[in-house]
N, CA, C and O atoms as a Maestro MAE file, in Angstrom:
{
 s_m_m2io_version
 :::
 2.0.0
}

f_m_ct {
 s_m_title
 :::
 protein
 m_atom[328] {
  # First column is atom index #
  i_m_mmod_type
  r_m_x_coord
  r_m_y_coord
  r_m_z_coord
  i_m_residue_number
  s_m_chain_name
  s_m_pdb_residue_name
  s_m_pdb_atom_name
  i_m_atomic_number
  :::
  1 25 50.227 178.698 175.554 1 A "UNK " " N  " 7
  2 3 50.315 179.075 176.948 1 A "UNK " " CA " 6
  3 2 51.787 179.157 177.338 1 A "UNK " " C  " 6
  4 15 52.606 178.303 177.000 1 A "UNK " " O  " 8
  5 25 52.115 180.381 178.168 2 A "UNK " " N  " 7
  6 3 53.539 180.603 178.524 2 A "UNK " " CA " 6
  7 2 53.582 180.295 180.058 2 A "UNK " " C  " 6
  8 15 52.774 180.490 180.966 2 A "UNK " " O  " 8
  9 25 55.233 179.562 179.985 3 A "UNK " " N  " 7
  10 3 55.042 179.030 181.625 3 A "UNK " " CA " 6
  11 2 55.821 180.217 182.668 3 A "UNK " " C  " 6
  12 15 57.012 180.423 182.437 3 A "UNK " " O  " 8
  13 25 55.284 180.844 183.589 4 A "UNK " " N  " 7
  14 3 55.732 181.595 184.319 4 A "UNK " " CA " 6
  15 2 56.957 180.794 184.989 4 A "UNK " " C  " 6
  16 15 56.987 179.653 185.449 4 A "UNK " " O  " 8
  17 25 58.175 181.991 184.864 5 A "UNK " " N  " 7
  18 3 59.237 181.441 185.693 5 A "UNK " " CA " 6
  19 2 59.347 181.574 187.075 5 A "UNK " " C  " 6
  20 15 58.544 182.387 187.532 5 A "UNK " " O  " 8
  21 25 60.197 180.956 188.020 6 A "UNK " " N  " 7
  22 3 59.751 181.088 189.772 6 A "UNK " " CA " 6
  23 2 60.930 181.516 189.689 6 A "UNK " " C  " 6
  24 15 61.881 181.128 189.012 6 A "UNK " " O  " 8
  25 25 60.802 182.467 190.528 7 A "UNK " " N  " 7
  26 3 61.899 183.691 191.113 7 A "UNK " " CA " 6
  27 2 62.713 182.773 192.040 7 A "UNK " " C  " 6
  28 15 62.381 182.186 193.070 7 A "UNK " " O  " 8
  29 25 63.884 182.822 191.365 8 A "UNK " " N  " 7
  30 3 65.142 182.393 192.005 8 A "UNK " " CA " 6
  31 2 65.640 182.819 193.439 8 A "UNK " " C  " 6
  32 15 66.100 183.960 193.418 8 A "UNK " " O  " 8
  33 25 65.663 182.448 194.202 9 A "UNK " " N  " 7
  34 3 66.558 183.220 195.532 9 A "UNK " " CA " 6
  35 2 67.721 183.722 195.637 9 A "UNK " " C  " 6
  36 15 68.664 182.951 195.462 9 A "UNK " " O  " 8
  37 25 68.010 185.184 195.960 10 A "UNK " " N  " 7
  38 3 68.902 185.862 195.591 10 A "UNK " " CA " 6
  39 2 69.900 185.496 196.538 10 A "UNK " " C  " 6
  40 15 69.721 185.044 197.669 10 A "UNK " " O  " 8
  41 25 71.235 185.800 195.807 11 A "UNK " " N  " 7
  42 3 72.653 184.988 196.444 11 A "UNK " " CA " 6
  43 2 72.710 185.254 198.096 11 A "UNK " " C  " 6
  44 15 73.180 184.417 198.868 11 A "UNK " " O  " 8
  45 25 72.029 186.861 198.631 12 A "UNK " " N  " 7
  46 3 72.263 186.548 199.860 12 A "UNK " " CA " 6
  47 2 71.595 185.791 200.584 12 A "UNK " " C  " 6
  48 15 72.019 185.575 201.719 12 A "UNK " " O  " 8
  49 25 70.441 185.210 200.170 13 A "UNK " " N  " 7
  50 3 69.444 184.288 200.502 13 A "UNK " " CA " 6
  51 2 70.134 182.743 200.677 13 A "UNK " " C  " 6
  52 15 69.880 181.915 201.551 13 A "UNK " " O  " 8
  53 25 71.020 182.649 199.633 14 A "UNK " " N  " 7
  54 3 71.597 181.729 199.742 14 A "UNK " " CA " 6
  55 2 72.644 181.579 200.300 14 A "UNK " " C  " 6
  56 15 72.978 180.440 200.627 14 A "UNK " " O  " 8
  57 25 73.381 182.567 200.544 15 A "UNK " " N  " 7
  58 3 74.620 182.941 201.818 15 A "UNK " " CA " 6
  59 2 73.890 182.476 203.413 15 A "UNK " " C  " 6
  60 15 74.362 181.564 204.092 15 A "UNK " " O  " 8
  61 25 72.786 183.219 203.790 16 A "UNK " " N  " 7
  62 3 71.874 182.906 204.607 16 A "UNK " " CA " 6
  63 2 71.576 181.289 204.973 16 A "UNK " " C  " 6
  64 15 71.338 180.749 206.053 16 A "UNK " " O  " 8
  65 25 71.635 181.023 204.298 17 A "UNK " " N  " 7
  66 3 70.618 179.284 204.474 17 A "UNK " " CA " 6
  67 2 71.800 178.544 205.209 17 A "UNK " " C  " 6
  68 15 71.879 177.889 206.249 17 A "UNK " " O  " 8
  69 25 73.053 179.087 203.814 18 A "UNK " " N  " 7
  70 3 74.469 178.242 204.565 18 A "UNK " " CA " 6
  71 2 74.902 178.701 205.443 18 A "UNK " " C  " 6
  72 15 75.292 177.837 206.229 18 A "UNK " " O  " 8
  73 25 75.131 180.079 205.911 19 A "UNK " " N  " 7
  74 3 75.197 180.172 207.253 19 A "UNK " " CA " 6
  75 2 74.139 179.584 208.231 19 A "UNK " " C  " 6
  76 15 74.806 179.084 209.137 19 A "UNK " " O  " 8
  77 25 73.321 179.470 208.394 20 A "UNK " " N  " 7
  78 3 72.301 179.044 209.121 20 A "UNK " " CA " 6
  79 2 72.371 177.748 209.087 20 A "UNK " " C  " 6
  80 15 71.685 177.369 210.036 20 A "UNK " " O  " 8
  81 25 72.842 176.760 208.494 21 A "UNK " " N  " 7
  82 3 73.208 175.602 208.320 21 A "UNK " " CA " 6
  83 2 74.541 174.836 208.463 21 A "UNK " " C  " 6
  84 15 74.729 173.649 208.728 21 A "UNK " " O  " 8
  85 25 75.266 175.663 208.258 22 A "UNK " " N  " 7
  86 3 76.777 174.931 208.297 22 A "UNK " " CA " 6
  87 2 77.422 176.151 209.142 22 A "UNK " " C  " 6
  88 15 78.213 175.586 209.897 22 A "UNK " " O  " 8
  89 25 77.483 177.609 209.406 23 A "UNK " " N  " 7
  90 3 78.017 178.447 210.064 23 A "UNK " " CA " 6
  91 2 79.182 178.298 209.163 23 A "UNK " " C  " 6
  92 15 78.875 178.015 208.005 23 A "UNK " " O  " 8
  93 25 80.497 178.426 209.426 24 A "UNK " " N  " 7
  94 3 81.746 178.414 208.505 24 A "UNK " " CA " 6
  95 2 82.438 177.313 208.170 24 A "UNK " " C  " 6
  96 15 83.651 177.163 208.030 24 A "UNK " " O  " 8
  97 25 81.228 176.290 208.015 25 A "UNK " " N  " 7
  98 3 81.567 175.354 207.311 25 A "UNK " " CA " 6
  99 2 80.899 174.498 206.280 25 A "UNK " " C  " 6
  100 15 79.805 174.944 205.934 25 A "UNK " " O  " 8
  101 25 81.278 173.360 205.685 26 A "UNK " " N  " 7
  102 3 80.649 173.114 204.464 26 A "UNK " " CA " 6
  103 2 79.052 172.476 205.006 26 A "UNK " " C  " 6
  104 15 78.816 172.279 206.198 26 A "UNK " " O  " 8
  105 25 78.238 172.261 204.110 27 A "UNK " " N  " 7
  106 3 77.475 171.774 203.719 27 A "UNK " " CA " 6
  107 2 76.631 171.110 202.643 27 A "UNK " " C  " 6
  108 15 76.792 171.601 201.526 27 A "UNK " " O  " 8
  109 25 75.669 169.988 202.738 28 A "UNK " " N  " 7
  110 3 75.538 169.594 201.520 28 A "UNK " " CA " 6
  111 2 74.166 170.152 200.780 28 A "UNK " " C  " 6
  112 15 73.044 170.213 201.283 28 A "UNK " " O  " 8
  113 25 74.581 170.559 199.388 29 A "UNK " " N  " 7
  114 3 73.831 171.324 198.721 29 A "UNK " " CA " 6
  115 2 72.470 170.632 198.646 29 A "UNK " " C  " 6
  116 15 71.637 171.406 198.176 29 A "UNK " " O  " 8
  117 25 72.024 169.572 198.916 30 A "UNK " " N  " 7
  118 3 70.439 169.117 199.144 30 A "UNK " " CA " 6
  119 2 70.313 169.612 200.711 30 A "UNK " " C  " 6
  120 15 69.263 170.232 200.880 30 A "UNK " " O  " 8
  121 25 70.806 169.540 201.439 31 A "UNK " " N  " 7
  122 3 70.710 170.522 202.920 31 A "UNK " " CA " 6
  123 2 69.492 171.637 202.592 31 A "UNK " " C  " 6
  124 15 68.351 171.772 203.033 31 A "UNK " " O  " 8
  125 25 70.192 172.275 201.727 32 A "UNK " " N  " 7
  126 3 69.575 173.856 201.069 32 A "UNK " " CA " 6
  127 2 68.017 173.504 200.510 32 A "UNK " " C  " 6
  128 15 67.100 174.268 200.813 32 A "UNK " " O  " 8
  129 25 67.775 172.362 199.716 33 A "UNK " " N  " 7
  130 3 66.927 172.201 199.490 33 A "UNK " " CA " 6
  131 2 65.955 172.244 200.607 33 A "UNK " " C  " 6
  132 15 64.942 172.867 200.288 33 A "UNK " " O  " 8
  133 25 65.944 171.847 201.644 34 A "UNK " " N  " 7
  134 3 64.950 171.794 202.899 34 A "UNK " " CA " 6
  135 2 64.586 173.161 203.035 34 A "UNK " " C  " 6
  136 15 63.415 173.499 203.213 34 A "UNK " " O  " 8
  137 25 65.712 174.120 202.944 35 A "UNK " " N  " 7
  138 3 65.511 175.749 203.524 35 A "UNK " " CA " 6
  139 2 64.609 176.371 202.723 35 A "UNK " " C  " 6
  140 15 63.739 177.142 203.128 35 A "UNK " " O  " 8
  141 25 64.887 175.899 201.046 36 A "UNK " " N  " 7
  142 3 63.643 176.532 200.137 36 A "UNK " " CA " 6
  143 2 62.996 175.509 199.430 36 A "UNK " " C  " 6
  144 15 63.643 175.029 198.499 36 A "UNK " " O  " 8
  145 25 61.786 175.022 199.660 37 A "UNK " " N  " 7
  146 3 60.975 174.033 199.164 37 A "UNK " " CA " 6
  147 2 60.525 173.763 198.122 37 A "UNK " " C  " 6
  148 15 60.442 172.693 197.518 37 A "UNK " " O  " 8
  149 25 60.059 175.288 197.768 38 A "UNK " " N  " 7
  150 3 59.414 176.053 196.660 38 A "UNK " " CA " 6
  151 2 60.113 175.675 195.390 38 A "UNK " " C  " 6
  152 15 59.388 175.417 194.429 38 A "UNK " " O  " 8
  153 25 61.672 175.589 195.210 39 A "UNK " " N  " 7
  154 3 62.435 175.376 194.078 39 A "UNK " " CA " 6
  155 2 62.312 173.825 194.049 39 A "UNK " " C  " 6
  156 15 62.049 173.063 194.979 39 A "UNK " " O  " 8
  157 25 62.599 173.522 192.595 40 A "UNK " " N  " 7
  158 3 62.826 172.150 192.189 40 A "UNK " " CA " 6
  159 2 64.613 171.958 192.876 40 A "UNK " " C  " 6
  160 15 65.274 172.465 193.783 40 A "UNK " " O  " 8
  161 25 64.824 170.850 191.731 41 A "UNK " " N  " 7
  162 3 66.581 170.505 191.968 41 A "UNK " " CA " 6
  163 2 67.630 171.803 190.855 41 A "UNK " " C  " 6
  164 15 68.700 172.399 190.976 41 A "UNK " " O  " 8
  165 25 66.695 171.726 189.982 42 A "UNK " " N  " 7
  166 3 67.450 172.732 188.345 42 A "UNK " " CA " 6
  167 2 67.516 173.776 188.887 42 A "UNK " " C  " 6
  168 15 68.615 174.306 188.728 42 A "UNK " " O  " 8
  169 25 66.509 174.587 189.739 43 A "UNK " " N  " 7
  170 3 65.835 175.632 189.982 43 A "UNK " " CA " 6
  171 2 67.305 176.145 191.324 43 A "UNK " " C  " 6
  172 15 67.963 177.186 191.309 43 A "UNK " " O  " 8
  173 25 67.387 175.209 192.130 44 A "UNK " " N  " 7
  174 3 68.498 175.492 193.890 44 A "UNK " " CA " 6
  175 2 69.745 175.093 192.722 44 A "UNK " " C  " 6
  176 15 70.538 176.034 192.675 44 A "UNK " " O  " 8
  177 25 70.106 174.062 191.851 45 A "UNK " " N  " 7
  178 3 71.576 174.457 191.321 45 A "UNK " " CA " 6
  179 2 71.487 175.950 190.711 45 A "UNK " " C  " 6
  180 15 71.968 176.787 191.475 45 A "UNK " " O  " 8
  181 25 71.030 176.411 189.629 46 A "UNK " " N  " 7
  182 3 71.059 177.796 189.124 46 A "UNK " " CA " 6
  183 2 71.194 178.728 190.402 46 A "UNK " " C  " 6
  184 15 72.053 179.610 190.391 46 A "UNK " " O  " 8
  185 25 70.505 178.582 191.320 47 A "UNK " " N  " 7
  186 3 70.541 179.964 192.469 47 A "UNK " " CA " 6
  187 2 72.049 179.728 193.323 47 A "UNK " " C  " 6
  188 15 72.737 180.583 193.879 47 A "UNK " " O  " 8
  189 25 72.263 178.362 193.213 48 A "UNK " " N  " 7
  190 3 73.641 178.241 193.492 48 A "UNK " " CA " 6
  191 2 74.695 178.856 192.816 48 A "UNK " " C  " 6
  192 15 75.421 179.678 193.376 48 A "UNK " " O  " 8
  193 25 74.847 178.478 191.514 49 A "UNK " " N  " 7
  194 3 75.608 178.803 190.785 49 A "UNK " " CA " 6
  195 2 75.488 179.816 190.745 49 A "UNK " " C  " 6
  196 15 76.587 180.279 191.049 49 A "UNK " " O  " 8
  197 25 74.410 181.072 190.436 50 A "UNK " " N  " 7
  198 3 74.543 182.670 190.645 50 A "UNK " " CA " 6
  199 2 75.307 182.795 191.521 50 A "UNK " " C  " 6
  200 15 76.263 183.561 191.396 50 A "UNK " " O  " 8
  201 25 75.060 181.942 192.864 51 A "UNK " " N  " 7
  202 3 76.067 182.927 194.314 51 A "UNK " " CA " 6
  203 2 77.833 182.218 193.868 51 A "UNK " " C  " 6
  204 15 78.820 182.726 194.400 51 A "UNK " " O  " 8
  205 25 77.947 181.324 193.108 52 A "UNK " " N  " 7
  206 3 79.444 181.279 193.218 52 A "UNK " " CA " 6
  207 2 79.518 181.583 192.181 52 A "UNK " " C  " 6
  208 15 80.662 181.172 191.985 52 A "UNK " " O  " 8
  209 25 79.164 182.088 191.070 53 A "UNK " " N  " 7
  210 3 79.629 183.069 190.095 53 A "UNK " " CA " 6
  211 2 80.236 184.612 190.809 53 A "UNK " " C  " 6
  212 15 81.344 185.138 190.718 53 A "UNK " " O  " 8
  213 25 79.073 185.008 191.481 54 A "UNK " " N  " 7
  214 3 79.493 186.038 192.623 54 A "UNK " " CA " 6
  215 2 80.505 186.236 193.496 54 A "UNK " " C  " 6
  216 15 80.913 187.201 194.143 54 A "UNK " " O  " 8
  217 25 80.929 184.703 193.324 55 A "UNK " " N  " 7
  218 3 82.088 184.403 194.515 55 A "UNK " " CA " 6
  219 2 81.751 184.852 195.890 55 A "UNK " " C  " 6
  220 15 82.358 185.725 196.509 55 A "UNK " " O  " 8
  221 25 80.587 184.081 196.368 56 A "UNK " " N  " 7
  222 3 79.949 184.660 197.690 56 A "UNK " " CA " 6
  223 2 79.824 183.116 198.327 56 A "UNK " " C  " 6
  224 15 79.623 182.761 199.488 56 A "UNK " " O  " 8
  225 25 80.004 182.416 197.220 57 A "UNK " " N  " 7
  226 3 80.062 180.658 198.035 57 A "UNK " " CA " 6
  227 2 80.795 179.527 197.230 57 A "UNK " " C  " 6
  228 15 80.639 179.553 196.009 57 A "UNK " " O  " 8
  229 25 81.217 178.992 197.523 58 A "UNK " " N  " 7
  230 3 82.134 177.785 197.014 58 A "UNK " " CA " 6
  231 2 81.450 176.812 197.134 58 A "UNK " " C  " 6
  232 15 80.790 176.496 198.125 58 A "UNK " " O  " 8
  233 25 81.592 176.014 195.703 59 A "UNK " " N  " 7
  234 3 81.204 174.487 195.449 59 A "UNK " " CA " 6
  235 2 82.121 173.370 195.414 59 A "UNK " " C  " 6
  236 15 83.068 173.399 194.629 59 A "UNK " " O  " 8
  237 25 81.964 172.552 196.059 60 A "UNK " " N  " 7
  238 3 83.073 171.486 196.086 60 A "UNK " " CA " 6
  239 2 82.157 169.740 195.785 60 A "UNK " " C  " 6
  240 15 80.977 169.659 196.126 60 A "UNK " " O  " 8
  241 25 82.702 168.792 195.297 61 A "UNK " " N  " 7
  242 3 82.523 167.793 195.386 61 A "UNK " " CA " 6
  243 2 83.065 166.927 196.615 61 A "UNK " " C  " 6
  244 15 84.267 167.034 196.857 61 A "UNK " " O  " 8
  245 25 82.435 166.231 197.271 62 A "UNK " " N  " 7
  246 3 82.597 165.332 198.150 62 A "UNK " " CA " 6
  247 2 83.461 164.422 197.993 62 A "UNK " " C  " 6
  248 15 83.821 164.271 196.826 62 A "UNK " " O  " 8
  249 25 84.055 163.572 198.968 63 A "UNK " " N  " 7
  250 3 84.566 162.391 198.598 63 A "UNK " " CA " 6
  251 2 83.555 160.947 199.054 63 A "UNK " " C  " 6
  252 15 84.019 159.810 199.144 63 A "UNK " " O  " 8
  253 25 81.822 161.388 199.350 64 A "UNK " " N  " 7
  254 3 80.902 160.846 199.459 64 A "UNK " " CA " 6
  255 2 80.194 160.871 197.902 64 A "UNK " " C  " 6
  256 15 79.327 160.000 197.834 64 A "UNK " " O  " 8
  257 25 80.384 161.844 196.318 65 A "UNK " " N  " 7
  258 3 80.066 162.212 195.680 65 A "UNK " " CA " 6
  259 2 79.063 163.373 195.689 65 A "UNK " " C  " 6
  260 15 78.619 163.933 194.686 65 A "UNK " " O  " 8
  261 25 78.772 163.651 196.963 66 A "UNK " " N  " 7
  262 3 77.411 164.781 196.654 66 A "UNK " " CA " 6
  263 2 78.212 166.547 196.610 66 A "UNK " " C  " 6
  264 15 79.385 166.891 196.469 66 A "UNK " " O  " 8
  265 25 77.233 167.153 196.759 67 A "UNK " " N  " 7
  266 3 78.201 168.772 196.573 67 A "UNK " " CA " 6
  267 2 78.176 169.034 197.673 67 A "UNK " " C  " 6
  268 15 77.432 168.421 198.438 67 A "UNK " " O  " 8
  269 25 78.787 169.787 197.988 68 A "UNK " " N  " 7
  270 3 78.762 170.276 199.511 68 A "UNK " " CA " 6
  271 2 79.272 171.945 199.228 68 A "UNK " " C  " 6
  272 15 80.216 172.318 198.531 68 A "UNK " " O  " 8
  273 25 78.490 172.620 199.867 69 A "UNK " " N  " 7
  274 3 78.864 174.147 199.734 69 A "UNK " " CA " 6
  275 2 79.075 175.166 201.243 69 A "UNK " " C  " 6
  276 15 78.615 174.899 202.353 69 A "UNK " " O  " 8
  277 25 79.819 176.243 200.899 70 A "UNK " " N  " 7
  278 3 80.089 176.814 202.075 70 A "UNK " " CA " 6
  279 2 80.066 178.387 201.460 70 A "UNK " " C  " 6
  280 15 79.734 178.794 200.347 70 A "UNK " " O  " 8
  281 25 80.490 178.998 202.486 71 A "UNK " " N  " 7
  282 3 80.556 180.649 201.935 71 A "UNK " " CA " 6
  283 2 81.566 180.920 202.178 71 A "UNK " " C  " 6
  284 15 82.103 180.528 203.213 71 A "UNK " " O  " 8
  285 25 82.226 181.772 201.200 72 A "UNK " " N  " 7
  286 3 84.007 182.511 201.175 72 A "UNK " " CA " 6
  287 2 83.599 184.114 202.020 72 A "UNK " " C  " 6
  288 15 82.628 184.663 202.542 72 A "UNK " " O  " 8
  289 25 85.055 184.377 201.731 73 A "UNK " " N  " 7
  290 3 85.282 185.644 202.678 73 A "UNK " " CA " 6
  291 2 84.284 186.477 202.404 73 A "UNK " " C  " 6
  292 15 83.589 187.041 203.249 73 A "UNK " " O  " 8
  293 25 84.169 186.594 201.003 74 A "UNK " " N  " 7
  294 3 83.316 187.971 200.097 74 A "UNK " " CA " 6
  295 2 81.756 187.725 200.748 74 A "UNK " " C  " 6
  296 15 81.081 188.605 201.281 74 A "UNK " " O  " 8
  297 25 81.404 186.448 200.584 75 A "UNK " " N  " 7
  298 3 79.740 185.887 201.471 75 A "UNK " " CA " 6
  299 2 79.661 186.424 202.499 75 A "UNK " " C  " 6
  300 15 78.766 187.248 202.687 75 A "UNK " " O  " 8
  301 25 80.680 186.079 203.573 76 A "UNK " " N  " 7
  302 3 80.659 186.927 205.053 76 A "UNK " " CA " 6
  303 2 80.534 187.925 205.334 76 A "UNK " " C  " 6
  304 15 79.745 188.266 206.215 76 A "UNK " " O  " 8
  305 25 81.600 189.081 204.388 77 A "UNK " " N  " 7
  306 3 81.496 190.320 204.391 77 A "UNK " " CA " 6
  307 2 79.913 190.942 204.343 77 A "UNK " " C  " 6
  308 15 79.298 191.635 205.153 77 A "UNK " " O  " 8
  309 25 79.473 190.277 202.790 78 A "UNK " " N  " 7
  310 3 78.210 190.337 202.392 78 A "UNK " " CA " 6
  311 2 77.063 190.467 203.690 78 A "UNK " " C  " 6
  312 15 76.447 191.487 204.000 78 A "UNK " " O  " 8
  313 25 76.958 188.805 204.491 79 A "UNK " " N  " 7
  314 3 76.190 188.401 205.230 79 A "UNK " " CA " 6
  315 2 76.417 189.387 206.591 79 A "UNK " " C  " 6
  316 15 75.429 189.842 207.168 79 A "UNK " " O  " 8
  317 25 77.835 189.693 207.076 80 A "UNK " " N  " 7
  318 3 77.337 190.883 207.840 80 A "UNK " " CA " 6
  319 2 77.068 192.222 208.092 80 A "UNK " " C  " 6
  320 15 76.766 192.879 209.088 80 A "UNK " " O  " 8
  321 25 77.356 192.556 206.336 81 A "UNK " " N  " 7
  322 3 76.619 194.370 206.552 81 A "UNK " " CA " 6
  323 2 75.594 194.284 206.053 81 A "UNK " " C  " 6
  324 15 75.313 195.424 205.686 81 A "UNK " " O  " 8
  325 25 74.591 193.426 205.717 82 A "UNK " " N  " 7
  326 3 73.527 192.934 205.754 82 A "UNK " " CA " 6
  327 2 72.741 192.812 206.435 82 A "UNK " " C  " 6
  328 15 71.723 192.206 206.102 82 A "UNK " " O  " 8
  :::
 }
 m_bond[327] {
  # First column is bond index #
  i_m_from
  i_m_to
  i_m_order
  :::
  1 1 2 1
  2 2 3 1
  3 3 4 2
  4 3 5 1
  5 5 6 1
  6 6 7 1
  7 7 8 2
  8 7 9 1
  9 9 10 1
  10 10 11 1
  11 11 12 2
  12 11 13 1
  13 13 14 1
  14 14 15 1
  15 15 16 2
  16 15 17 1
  17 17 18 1
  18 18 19 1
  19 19 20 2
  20 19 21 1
  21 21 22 1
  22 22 23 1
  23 23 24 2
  24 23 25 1
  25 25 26 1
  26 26 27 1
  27 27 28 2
  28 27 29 1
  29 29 30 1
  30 30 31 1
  31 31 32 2
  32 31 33 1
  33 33 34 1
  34 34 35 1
  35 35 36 2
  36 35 37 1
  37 37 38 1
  38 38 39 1
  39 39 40 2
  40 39 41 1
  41 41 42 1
  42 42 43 1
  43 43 44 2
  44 43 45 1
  45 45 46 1
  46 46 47 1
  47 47 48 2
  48 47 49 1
  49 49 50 1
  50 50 51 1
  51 51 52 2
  52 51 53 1
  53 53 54 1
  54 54 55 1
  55 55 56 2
  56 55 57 1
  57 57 58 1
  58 58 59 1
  59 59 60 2
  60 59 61 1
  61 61 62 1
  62 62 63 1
  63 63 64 2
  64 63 65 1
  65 65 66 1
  66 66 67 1
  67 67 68 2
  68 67 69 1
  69 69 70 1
  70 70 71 1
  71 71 72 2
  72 71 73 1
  73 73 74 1
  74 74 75 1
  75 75 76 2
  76 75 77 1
  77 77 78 1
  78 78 79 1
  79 79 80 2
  80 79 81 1
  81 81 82 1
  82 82 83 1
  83 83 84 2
  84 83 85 1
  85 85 86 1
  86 86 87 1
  87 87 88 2
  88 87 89 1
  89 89 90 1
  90 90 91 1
  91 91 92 2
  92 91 93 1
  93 93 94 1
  94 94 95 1
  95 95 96 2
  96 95 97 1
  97 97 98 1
  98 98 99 1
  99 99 100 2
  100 99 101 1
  101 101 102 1
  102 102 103 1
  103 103 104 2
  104 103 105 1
  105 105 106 1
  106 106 107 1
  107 107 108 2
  108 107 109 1
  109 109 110 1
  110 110 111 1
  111 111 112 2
  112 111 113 1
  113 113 114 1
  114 114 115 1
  115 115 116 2
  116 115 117 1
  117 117 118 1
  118 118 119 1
  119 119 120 2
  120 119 121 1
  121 121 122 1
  122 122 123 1
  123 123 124 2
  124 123 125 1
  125 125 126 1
  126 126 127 1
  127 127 128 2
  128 127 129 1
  129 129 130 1
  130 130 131 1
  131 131 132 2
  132 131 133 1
  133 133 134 1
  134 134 135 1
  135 135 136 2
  136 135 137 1
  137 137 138 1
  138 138 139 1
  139 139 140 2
  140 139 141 1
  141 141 142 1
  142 142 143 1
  143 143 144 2
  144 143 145 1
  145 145 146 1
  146 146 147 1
  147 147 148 2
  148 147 149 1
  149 149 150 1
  150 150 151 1
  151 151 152 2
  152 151 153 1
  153 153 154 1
  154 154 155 1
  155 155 156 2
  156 155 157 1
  157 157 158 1
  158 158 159 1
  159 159 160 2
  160 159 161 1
  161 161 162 1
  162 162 163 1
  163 163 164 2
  164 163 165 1
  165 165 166 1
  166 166 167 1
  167 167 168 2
  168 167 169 1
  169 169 170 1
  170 170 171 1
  171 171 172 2
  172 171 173 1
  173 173 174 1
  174 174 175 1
  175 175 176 2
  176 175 177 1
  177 177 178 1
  178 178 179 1
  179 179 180 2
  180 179 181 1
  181 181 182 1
  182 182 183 1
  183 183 184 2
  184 183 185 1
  185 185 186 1
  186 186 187 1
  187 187 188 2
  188 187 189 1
  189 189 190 1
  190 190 191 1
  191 191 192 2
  192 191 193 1
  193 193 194 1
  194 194 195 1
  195 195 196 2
  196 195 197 1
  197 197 198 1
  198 198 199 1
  199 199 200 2
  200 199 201 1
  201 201 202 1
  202 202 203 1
  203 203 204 2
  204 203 205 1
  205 205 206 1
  206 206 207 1
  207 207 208 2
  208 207 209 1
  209 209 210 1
  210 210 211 1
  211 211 212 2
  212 211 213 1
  213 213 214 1
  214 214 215 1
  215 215 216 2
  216 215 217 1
  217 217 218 1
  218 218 219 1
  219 219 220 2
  220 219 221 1
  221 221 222 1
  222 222 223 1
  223 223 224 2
  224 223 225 1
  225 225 226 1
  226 226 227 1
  227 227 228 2
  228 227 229 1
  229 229 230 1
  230 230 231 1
  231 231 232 2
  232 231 233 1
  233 233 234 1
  234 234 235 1
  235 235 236 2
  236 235 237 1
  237 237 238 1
  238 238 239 1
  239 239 240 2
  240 239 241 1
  241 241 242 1
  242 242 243 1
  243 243 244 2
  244 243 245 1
  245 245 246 1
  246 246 247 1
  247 247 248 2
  248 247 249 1
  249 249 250 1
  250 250 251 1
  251 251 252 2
  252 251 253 1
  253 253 254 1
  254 254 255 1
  255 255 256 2
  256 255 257 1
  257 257 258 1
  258 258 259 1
  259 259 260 2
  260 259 261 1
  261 261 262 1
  262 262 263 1
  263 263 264 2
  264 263 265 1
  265 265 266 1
  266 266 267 1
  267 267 268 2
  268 267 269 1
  269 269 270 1
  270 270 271 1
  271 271 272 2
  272 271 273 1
  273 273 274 1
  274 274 275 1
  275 275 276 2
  276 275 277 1
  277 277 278 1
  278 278 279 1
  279 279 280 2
  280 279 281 1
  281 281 282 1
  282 282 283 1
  283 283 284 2
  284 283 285 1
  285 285 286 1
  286 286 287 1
  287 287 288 2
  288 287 289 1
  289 289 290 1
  290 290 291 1
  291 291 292 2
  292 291 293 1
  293 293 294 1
  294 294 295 1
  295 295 296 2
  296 295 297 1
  297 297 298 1
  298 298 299 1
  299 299 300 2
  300 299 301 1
  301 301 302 1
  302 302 303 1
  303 303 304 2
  304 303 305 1
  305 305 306 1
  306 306 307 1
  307 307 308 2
  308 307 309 1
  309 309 310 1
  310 310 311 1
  311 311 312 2
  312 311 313 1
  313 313 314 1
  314 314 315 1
  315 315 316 2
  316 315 317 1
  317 317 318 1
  318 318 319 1
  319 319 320 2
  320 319 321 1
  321 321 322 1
  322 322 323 1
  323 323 324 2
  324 323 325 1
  325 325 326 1
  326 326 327 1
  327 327 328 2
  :::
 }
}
């Protein structure tokens, strides 16, 4: 038996959440988790990491230890001719 994979949320989806959550500023990447339920933890890092491979959002470490993410210029652009 083969396990069907769950469709990742695409980077502007994830530009979206953080705007909708932090506006132009950071936030913490379990935040995101609330916005899409559906994904595990493996499942929201990978869809993360697609959008800052893209360079559409920045990952940073805390000085609390958790991640905290935001969206760069290229995200914005993105998020408003969108």
């Amino acid at each position: 038996m083969t396990q069907r994979r769950k469709k990742l949320p695409a980077p502007e989806e994830i530009v979206a959440a953080i705007v909708a959550i932090a506006d132009d500023g950071f936030c913490r990447r379990g935040e995101l988790a609330q916005r899409f339920p559906r994904l595990g933890e493996r499942d929201l890092r990978r869809a993360v990491r697609r959008a800052v491979t893209l360079g559409l959002v920045l990952e940073r470490r805390g000085p609390d230890g958790a991640w905290h993410v935001a969206v760069t210029s290229e995200g914005w652009n993105l998020h408003r001719s969108g």
